[in-house]
Every structure is written in C-alpha cells, then in structure tokens.
FIDRENDREN-520186 format. One line per 8 residues: their letters; for each residue z, x, y of C-alpha. Coordinates in Angstrom, 3 decimals. Layout:
a> Z X Y ~ ...
# end
This chain:
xxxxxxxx> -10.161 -9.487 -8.844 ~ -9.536 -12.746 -6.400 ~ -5.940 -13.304 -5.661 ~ -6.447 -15.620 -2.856 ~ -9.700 -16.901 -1.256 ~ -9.138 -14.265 1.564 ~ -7.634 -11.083 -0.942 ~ -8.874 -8.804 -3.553
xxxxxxxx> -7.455 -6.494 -5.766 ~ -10.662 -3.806 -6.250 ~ -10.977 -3.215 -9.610 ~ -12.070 0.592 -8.746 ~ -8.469 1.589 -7.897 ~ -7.544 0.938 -11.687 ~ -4.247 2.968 -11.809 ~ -3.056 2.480 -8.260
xxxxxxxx> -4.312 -0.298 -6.844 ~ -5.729 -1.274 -3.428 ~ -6.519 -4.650 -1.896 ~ -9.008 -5.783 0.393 ~ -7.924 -8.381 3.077 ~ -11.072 -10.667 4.468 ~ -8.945 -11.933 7.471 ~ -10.079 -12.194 11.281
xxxxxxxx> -10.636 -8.456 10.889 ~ -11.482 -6.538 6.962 ~ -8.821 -4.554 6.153 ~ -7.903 -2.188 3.150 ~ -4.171 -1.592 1.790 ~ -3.874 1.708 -0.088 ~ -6.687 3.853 -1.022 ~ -5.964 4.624 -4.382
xxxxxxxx> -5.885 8.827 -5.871 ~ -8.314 11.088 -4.554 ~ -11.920 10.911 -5.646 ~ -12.058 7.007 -6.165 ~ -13.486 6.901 -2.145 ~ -17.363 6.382 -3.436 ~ -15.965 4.022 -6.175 ~ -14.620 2.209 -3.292
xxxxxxxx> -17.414 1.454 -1.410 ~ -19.619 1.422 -4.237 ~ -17.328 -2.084 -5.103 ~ -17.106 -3.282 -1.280 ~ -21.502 -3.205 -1.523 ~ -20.802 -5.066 -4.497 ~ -19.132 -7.513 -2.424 ~ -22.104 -7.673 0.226
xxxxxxxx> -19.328 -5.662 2.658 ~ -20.647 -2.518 4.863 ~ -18.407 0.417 5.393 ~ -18.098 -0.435 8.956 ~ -16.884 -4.017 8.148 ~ -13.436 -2.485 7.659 ~ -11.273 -2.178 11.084 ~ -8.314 -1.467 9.522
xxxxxxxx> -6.674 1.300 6.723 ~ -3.172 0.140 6.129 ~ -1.116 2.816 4.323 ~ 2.262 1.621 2.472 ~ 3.548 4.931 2.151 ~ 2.755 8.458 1.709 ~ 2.137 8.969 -1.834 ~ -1.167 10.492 -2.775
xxxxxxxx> -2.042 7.603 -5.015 ~ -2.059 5.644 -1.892 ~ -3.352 7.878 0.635 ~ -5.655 9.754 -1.621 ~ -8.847 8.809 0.229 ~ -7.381 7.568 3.648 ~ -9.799 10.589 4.931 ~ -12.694 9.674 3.461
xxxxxxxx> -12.951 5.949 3.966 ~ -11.368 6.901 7.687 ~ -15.070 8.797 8.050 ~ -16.969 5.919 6.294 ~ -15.657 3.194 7.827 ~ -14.587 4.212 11.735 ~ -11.525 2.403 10.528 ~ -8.254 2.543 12.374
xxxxxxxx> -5.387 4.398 9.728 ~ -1.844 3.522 10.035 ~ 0.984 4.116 8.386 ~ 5.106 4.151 9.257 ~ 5.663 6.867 12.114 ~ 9.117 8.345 9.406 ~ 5.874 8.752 6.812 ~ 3.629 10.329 9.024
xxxxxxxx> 4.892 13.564 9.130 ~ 4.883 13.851 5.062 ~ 1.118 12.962 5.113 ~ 0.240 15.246 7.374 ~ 2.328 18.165 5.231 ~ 4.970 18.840 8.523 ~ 7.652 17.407 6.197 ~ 8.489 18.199 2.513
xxxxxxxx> 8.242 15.500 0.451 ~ 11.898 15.242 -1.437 ~ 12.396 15.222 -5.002 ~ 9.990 15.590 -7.560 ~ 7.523 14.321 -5.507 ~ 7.141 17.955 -3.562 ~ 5.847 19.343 -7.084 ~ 3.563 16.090 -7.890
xxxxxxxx> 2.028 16.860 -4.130 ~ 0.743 20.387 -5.472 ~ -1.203 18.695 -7.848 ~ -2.772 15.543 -6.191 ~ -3.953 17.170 -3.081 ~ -5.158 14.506 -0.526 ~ -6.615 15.665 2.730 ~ -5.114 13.520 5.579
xxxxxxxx> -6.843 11.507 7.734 ~ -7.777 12.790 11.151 ~ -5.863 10.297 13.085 ~ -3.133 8.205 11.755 ~ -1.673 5.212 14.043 ~ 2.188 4.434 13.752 ~ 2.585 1.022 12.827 ~ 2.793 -1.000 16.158
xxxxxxxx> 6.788 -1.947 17.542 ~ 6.550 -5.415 17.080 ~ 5.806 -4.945 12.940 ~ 3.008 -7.184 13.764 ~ -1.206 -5.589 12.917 ~ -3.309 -8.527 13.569 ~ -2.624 -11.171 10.862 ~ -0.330 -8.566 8.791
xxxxxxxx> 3.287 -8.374 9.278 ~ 4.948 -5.093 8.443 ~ 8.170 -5.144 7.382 ~ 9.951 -1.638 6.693 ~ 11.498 -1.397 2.881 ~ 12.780 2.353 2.527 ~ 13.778 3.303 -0.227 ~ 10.888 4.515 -2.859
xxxxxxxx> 9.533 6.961 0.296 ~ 11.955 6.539 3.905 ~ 9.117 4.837 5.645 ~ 8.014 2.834 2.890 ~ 6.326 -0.449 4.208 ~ 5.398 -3.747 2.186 ~ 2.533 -5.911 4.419 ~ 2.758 -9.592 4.348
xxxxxxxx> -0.033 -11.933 5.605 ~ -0.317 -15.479 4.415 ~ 1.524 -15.964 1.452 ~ 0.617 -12.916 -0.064 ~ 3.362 -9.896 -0.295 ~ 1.535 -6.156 -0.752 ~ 4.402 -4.544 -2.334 ~ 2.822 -0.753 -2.273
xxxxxxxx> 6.020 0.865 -4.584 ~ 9.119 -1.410 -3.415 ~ 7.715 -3.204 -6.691 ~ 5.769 -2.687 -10.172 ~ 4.583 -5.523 -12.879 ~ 4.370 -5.426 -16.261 ~ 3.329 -7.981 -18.202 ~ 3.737 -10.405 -15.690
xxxxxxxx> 7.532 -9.438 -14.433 ~ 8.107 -7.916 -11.591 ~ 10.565 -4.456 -11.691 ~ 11.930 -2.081 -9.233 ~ 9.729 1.169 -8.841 ~ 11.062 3.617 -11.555 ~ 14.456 5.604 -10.228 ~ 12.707 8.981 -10.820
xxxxxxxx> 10.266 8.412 -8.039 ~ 12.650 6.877 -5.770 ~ 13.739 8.672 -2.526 ~ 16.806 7.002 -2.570 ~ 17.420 4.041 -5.065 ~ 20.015 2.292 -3.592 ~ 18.248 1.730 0.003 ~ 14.996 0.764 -2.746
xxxxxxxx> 17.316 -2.310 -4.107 ~ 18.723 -3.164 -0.680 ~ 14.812 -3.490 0.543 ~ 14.311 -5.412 -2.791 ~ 16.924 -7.795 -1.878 ~ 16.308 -8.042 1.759 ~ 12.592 -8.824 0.675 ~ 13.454 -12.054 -1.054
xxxxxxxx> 14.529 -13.678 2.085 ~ 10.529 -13.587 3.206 ~ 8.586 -16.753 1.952 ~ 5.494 -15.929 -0.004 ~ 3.372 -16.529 -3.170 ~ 1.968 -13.754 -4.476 ~ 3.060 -9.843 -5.326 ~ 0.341 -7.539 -5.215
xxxxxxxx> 1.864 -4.082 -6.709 ~ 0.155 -0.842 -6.645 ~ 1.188 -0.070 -10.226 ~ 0.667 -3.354 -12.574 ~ -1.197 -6.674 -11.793 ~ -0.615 -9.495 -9.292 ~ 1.610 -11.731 -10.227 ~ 2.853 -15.198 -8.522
xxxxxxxx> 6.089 -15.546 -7.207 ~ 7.760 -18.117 -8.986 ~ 11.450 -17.469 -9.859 ~ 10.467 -13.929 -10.343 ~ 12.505 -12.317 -7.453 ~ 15.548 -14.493 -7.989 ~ 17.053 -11.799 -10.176 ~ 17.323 -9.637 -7.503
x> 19.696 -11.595 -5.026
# end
C-alpha cells in the first residue's frame, strides 16, 4: 500500500504492520511476527527491490510482532538493526519483559538479531528522526521522516481514528499518554500504526492535548 511517493505499508505484515522507506538509503520499520521474513521479501521482489537494497532495520520496540524477523532479514539483507539501547536488553532476553508481556514472549519466540545498533545520540538515522515515546515498552521509539509519523505502538487505528495502544499491553500508561501528548507538538501528515491502517493527520491528534 503507497502512503507517500517514498513509503509503503507491505501488505505481507497484515496483522502488525511494517513499512518500507525508499529514501537516500531503503529502510524497513518493524518486521512483523515471526515467519512472515520470506513473505517479506517475496513483496520487496514484487517491488523490483533486492534484499541487499535495504541498509537499514529500524526496530520501534521490542515486541515480537515487531522484531519477529529482525534475524532473518538482518541475514538477507546485510542490513544495519537498531533499536533504543533501554530495549535492547529485552530483545536479546537479558531483561524480563514486564507484565503480561513476559508470558506472550513464551509463545512468540523471535530469535534476535546478531548485532543490534543503539539508536545514534543525536536521535537522528539518516533522513529518520527518532524521537523516544516510553510508555507502551520503556524504550519505545516512533520514527519521523518527511511528514510521515511511524507510530510502532504509541498509537493504533480503527476505522480511521487514531487510539492509544490498549492499557493491557502498556508498560506504563501514564508515561504512554505523556508520549502521546508530547508527540503532537511534531508537525507531520501521516500515522502509520503497526496495528490498524494509515491514516492522515487531520484534527485527529487534537484530542489528545
């Protein structure tokens, strides 16, 4: 699906979706569960793009819906992985992963990748800006480049309004709203969700402030 003339939503991550960014350098946000890897690349052929077109795996946060195959597409692609350095550790199983979300990890196993970067100091990865939004995980992320906002979990849609991530899966739901309303203060056009469909901006975060 074409959001912009540079981003895609890939209709293979149905479920948890991940975007394709066709900047200066190709780069993928999320990776969608485990097992959807060949889908993946199956769709990027599809879109006359070889594995080793992508540079860059951005990771929003450590969920396995989202990092579910970080490790494969790593090996595919020679891509560069990166995530926040407080989510890190959960990926890579040296932390627990609170809540309900330590009994949800027994299930969706991911394998990590072999090398994950920490998101550079200056919150800048080429054309992305990263912009920390704790709350649904502690190093949750949303990535902004042009005027497109890739909301990973800070965000869902439904029917085309945009809604916090449910409370259950929340780390801690009051630093989620407080990265909800610190979010609105960024300029952009478009919310790309994992969970739900893009949706443009319009007055939709208004309700928030």
């Amino acid at each position: 699906m074409k959001i912009t003339d540079t981003v895609y939503m890939l209709e293979s991550t149905e479920g948890s979706h991940a975007y394709l960014i066709l900047g200066k350098e190709m780069m993928l946000v999320d990776t969608c569960f485990p097992g959807r890897g060949k889908k993946i690349l199956n769709e990027l052929s599809s879109l006359n793009i070889n594995p080793q077109d992508i540079k860059h795996i951005l990771l929003t946060h450590y969920d396995g819906d989202h990092i579910g195959n970080a490790a494969m597409l790593e090996q595919a692609t020679g891509a560069a992985v990166w995530a926040s350095a407080v989510d890190i550790p959960y990926i890579y199983g040296q932390k627990t992963r609170p809540g309900i979300k330590k009994y949800i990890s027994f299930f969706m196993k991911a394998p990590p990748p072999t090398h994950i970067n920490p998101y550079p100091d200056d919150h800048r990865l080429g054309e992305v800006q990263v912009i920390a939004t704790p709350g649904h995980t502690p190093g949750h992320v949303c990535l902004l480049y042009q005027d497109v906002l890739f909301a990973g979990d800070l965000l869902a849609s439904s029917k085309g309004q945009v809604k916090p991530s449910p409370a259950l899966m929340n780390w801690d739901q009051t630093k989620l709203m407080e990265s909800i309303r610190m979010i609105t203060t960024f300029s952009f056009q478009w919310i790309c969700p994992a969970h739900g469909l893009p949706v443009e901006r319009g007055n939709q975060m208004e309700k928030f402030i």
